[in-house]
C-alpha positions as CSV (number, residue, x, y, z in Angstrom):
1,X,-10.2,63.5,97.4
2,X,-13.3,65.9,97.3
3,X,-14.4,64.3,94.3
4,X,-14.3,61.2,95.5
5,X,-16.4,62.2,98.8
6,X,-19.0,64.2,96.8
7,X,-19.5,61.2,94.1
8,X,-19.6,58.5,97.5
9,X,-22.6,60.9,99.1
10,X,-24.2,61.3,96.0
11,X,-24.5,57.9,95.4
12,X,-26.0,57.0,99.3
13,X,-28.2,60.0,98.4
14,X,-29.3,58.3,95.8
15,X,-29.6,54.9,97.2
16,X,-31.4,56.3,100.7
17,X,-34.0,58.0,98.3
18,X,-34.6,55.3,96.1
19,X,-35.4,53.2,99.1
20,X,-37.8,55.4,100.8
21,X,-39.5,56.0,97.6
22,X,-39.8,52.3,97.3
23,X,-40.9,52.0,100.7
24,X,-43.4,55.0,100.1
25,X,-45.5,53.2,97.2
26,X,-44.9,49.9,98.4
27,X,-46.9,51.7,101.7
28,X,-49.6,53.6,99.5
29,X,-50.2,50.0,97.8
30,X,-50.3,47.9,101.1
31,X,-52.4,50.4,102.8
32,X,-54.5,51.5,100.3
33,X,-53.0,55.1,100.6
34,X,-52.4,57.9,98.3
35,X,-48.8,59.1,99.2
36,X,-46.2,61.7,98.3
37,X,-43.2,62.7,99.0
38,X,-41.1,64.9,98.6
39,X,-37.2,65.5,99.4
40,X,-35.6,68.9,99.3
41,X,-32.0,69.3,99.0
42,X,-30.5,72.7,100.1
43,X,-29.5,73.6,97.0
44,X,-33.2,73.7,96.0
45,X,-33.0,70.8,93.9
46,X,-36.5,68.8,94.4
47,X,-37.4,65.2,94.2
48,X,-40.7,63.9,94.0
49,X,-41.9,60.9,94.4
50,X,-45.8,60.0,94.7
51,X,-48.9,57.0,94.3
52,X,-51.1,56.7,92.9
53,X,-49.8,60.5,91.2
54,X,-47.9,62.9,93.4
55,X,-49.4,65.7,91.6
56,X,-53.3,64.6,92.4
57,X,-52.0,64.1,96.1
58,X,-50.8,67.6,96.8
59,X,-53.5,69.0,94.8
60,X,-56.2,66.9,97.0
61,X,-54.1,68.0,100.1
62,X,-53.6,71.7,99.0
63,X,-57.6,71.7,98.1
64,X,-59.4,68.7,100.1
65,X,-60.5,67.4,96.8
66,X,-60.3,64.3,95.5
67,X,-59.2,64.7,92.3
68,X,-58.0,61.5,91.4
69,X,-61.4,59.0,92.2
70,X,-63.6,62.1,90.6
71,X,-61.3,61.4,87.2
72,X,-61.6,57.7,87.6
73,X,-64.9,57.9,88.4
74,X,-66.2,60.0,85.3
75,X,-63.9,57.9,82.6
76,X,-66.0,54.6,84.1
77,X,-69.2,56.6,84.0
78,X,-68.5,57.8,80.5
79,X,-67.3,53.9,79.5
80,X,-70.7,52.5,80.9
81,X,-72.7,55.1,79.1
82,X,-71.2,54.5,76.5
83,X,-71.6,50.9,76.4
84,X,-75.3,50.9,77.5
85,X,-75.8,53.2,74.4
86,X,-74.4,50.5,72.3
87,X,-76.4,47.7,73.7
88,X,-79.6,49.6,73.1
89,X,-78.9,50.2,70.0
90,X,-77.7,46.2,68.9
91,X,-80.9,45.4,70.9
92,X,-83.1,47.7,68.9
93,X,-81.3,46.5,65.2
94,X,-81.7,42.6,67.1
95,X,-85.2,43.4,67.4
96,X,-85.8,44.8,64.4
97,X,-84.2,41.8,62.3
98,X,-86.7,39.7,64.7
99,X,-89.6,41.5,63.3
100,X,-88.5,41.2,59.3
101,X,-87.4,37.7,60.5
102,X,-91.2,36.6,61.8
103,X,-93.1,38.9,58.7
104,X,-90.7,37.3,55.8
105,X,-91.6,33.6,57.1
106,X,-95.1,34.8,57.7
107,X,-95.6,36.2,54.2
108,X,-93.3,33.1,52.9
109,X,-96.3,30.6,54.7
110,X,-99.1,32.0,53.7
111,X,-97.4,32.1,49.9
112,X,-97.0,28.2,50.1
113,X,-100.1,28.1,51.7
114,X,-102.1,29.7,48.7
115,X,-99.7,28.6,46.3
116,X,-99.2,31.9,45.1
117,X,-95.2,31.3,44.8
118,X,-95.5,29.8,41.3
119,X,-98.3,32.3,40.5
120,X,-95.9,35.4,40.4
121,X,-95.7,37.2,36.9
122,X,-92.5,37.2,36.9
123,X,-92.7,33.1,36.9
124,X,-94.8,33.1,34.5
125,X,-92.9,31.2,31.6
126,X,-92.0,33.1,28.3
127,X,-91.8,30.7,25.7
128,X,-95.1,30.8,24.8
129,X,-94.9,35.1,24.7
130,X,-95.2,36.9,21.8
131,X,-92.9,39.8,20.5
132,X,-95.3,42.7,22.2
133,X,-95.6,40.4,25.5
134,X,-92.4,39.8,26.0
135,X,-91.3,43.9,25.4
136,X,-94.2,44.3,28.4
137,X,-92.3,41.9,30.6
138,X,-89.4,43.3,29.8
139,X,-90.1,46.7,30.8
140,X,-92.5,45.2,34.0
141,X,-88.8,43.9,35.0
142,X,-86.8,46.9,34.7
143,X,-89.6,49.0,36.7
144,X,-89.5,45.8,39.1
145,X,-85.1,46.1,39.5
146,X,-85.5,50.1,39.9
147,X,-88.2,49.7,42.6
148,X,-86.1,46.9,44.4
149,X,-82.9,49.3,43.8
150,X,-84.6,51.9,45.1
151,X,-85.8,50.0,48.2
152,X,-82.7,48.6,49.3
153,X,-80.7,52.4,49.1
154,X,-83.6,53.8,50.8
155,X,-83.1,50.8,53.7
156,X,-79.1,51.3,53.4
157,X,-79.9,54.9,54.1
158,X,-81.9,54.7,56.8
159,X,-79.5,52.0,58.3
160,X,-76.2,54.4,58.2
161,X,-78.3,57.2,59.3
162,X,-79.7,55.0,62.5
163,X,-76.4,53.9,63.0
């Protein structure tokens, strides 16, 4: 019969603390309330219940600090920096693009505008070259590929390391 009684308490035990833990947060969340509680049996067995986090509410009533909203409040502060970082930086790369944009279209006018498109050496046509001529271009073009080689891993460079 003793086991029977002991399982039967332990179970409304059970019950009557789940419910005021329930009604505990359901408080906390209706009232805007940090909350914990905390039910001691005698044989020193402890059961802790708490909102938003039972530790944070007995350190913030052990110490008076609010522990809890200081955490929040740095994570959000460290999010917004972070983002504001990033949308300087898109803003500056934006602006940037802008700039090669407006000069590229500007140097592309004022090559149709002179006709100076068609008057590039490297247009020039090479049917008419001769064998010493067309070594000359050749090599004017390999300088020309290694200078734009070197240009663009200079600008991938300088991109990664702005990045």
């Amino acid at each position: 019969m003793k086991g029977k009684k002991s399982n039967k308490s332990q179970m409304t035990f059970s019950n009557c603390t789940l419910g005021l833990f329930n009604k505990a947060t359901e408080l906390s969340v209706l009232c805007n309330a940090k909350t914990a509680l905390i039910v001691a049996l005698p044989n020193n067995e402890l059961y802790i219940c708490g909102y938003p986090n039972y530790d944070a509410v007995i350190q913030q009533f052990l110490t008076g600090k609010d522990t809890i909203e200081e955490t929040e409040k740095k994570k959000q502060e460290k999010i917004v920096e972070t983002l504001r970082i990033e949308y300087e930086t898109i803003g500056d790369k934006l602006k940037k693009l802008m700039e090669e944009e407006k000069n590229l279209q500007t140097i592309n006018d004022e090559a149709e505008k002179s006709g100076s498109i068609s008057s590039c050496w490297w247009n020039d046509p090479i049917d008419d070259m001769d064998l010493q001529s067309l070594e000359e271009f050749k090599i004017s073009l390999e300088k020309l590929r290694l200078n734009l080689g070197s240009a663009l891993d200079e600008k991938k460079l300088m991109s990664t390391l702005r990045s």
